[in-house]
DRENFIRO-620989 format. One record per residue (C-alpha): residue number from 0; x, y, z. Coordinates in steps of 0.5 Angstrom, whole numbers, plus 500, padded with zeros to 3 digits. Layout:
<pts>
<pt><k>NUM</k><X>X</X><Y>Y</Y><Z>Z</Z></pt>
...
</pts>
This chain:
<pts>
<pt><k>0</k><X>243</X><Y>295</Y><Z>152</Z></pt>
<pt><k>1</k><X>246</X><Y>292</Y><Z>146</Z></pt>
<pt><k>2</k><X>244</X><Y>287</Y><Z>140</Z></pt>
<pt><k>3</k><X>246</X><Y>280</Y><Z>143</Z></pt>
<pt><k>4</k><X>242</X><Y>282</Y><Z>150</Z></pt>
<pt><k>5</k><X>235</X><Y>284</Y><Z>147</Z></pt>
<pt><k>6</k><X>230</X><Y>279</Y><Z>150</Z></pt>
<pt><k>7</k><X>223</X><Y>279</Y><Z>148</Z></pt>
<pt><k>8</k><X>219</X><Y>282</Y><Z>155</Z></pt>
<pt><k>9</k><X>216</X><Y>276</Y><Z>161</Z></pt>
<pt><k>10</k><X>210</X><Y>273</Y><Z>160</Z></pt>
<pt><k>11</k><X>210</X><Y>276</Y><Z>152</Z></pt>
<pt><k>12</k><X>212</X><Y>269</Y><Z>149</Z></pt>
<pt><k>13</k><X>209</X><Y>262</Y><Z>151</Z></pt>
<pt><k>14</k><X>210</X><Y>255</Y><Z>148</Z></pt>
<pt><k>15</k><X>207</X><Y>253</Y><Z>144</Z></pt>
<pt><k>16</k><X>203</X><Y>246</Y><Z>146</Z></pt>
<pt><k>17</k><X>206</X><Y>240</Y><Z>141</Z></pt>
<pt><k>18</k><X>201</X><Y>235</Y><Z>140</Z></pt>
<pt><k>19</k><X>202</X><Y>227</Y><Z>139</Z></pt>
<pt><k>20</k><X>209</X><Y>227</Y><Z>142</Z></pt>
<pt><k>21</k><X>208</X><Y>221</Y><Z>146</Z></pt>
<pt><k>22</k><X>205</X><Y>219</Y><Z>153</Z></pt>
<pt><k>23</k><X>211</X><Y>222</Y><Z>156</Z></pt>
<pt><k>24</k><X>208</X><Y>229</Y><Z>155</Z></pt>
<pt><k>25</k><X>202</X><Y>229</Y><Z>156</Z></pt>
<pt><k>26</k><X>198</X><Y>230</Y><Z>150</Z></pt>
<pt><k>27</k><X>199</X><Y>224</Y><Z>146</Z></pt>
<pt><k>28</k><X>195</X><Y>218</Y><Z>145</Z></pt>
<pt><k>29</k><X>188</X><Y>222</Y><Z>143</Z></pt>
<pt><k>30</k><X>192</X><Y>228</Y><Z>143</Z></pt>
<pt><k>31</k><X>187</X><Y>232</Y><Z>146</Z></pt>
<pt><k>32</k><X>181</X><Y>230</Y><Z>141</Z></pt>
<pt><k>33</k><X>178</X><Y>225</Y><Z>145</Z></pt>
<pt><k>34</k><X>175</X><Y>218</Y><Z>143</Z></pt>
<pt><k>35</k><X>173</X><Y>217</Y><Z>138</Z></pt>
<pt><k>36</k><X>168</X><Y>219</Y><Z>134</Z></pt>
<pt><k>37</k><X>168</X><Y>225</Y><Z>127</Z></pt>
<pt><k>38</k><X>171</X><Y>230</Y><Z>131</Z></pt>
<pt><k>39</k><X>177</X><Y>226</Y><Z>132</Z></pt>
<pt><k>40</k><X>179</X><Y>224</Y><Z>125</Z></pt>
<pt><k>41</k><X>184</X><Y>227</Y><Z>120</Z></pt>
<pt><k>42</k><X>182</X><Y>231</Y><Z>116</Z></pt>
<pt><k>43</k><X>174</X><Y>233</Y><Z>119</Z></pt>
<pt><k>44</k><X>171</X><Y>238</Y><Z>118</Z></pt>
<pt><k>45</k><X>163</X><Y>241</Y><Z>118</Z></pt>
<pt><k>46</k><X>159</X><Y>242</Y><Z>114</Z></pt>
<pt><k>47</k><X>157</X><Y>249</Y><Z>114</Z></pt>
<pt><k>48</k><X>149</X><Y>250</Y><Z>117</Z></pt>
<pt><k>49</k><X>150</X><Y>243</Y><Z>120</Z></pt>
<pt><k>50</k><X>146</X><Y>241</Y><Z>127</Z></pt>
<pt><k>51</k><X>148</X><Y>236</Y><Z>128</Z></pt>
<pt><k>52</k><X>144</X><Y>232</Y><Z>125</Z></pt>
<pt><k>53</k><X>137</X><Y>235</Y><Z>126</Z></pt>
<pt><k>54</k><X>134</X><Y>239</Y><Z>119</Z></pt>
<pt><k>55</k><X>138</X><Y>245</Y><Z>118</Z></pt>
<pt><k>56</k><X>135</X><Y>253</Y><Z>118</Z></pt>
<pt><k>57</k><X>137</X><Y>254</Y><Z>111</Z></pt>
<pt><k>58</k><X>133</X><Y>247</Y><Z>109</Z></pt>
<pt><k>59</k><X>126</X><Y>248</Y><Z>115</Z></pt>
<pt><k>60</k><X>125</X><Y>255</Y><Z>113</Z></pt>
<pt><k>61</k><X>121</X><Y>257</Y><Z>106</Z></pt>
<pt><k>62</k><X>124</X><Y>260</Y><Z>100</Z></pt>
<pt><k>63</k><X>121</X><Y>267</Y><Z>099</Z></pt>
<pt><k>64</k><X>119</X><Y>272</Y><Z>093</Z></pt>
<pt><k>65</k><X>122</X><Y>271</Y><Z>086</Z></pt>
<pt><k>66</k><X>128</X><Y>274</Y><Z>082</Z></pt>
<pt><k>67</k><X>126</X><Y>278</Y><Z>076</Z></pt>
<pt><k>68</k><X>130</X><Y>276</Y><Z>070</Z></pt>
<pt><k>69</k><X>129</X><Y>282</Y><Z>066</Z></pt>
<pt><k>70</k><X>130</X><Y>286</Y><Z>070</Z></pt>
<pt><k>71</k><X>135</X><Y>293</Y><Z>068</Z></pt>
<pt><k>72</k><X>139</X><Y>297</Y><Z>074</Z></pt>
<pt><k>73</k><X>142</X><Y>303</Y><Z>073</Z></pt>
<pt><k>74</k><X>147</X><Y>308</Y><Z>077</Z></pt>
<pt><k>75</k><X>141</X><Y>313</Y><Z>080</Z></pt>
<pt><k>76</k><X>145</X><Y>320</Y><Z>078</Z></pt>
<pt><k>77</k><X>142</X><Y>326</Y><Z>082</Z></pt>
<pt><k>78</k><X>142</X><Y>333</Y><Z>079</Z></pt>
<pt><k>79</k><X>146</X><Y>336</Y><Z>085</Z></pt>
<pt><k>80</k><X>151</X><Y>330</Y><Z>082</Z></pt>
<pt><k>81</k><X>151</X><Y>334</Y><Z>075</Z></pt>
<pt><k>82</k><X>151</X><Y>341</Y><Z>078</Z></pt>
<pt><k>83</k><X>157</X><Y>340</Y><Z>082</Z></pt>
<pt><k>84</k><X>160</X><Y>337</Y><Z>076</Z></pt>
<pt><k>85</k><X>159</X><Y>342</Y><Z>071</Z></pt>
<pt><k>86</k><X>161</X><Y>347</Y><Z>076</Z></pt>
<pt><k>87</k><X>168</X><Y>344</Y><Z>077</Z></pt>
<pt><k>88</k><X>169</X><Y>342</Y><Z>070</Z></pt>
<pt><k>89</k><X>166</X><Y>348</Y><Z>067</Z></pt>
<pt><k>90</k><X>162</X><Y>343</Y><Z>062</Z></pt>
<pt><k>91</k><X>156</X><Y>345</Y><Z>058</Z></pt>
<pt><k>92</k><X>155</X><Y>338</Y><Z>056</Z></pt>
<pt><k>93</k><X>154</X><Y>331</Y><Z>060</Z></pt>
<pt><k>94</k><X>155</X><Y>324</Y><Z>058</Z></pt>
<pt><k>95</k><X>156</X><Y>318</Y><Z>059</Z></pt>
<pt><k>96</k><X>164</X><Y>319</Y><Z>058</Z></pt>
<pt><k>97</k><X>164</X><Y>325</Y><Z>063</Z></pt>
<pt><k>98</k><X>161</X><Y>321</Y><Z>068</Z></pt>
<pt><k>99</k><X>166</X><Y>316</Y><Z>068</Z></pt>
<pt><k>100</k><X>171</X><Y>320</Y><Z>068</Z></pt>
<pt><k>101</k><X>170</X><Y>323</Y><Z>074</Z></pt>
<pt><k>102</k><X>169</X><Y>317</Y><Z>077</Z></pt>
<pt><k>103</k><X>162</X><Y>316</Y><Z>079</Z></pt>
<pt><k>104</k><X>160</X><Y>310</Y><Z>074</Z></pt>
<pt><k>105</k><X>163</X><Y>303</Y><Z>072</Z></pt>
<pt><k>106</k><X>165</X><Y>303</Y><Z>064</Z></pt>
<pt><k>107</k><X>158</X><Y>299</Y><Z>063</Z></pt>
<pt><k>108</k><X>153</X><Y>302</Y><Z>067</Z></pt>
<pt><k>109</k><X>146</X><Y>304</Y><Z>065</Z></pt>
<pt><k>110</k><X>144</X><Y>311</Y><Z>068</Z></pt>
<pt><k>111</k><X>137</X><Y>314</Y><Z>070</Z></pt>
<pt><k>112</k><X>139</X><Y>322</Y><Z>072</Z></pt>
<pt><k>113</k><X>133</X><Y>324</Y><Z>078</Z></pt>
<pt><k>114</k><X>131</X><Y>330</Y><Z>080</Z></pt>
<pt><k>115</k><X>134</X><Y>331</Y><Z>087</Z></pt>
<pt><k>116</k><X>137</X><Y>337</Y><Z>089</Z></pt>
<pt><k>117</k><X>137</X><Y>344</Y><Z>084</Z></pt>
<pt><k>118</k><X>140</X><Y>345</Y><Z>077</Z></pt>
<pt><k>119</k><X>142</X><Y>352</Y><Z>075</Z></pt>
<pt><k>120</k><X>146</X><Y>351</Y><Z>069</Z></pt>
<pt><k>121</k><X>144</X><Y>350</Y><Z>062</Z></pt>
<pt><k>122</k><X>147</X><Y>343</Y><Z>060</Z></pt>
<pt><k>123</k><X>145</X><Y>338</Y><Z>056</Z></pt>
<pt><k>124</k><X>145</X><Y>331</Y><Z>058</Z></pt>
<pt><k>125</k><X>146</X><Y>324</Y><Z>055</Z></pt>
<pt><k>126</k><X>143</X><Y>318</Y><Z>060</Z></pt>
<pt><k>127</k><X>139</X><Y>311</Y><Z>059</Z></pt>
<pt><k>128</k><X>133</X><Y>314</Y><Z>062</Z></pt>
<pt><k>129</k><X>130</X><Y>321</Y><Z>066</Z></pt>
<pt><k>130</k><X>126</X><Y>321</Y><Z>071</Z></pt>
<pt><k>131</k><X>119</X><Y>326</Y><Z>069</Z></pt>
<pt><k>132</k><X>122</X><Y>331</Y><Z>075</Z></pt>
<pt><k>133</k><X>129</X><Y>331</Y><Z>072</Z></pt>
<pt><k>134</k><X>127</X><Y>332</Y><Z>065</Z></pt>
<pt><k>135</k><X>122</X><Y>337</Y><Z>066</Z></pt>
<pt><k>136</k><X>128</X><Y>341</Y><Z>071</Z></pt>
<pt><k>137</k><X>133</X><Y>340</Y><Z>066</Z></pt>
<pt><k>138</k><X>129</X><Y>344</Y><Z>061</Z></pt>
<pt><k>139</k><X>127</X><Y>349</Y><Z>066</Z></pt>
<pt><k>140</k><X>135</X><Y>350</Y><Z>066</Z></pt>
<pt><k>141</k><X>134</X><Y>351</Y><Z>059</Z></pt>
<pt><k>142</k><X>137</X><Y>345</Y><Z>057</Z></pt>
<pt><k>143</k><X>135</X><Y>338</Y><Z>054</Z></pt>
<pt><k>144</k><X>135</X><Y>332</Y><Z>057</Z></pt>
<pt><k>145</k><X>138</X><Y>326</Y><Z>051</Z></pt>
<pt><k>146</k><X>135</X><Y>319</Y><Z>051</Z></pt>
<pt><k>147</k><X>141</X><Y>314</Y><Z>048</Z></pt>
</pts>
């Protein structure tokens, strides 16, 4: 076998159907879009939704609930998330900067520290809020829990 032999293997390579190439192929006049009609114009395309006509589902069913616009999410950080950081990095202090360093939160992000899993390691900790549960465990570890 050299370069000028190689053949692609039988069955694995088929022709592609040309379309509107004369009555000659078979495939011309309406070239296989049918009678008239949107679908056999250039350039269709449906809406997204639509039924053919009949009230779409986004349109029949109700809206629901309401989006409070004051809203304020924070990332939830878990104690055992700065446990494992202390311990790792051998920190006494935690912030917002060591948080982001490590990857767990986006430059902007607003933090709520909660009180899931165990905290042995006497930090101070600096976030948007606290939980009662957490502030009362990161006291009890014989450190302080700092509102920013």
């Amino acid at each position: 076998m050299e370069l000028h032999n190689l053949k692609p293997a039988e069955g694995s390579v088929k022709t592609r159907k040309r379309i509107g190439r004369g009555a000659g192929s078979g495939l011309g006049g309406t070239s296989t879009r049918g009678h008239k009609g949107a679908k056999s114009r250039s350039g269709y395309s449906k809406k997204i939704g639509f039924e053919g006509g009949q009230m779409p589902m986004q349109r029949r069913l109700p809206k629901g609930g309401f989006k409070n616009i004051n809203r304020v999410e924070y990332k939830a950080i878990n104690l055992s998330v700065l446990q494992a950081l202390a311990e790792a990095k051998n920190l006494e202090k935690i912030g917002l900067t060591e948080l982001h360093e490590a990857g767990l939160i986006s430059k902007s992000a607003l933090v709520k520290i909660l009180a899931s899993g165990e905290l042995k390691a006497k930090l101070t900790v600096e976030a948007n809020a606290f939980s009662k549960a957490a502030v009362a465990a990161i006291e009890a570890a014989g450190g302080q829990a700092v509102t920013l």
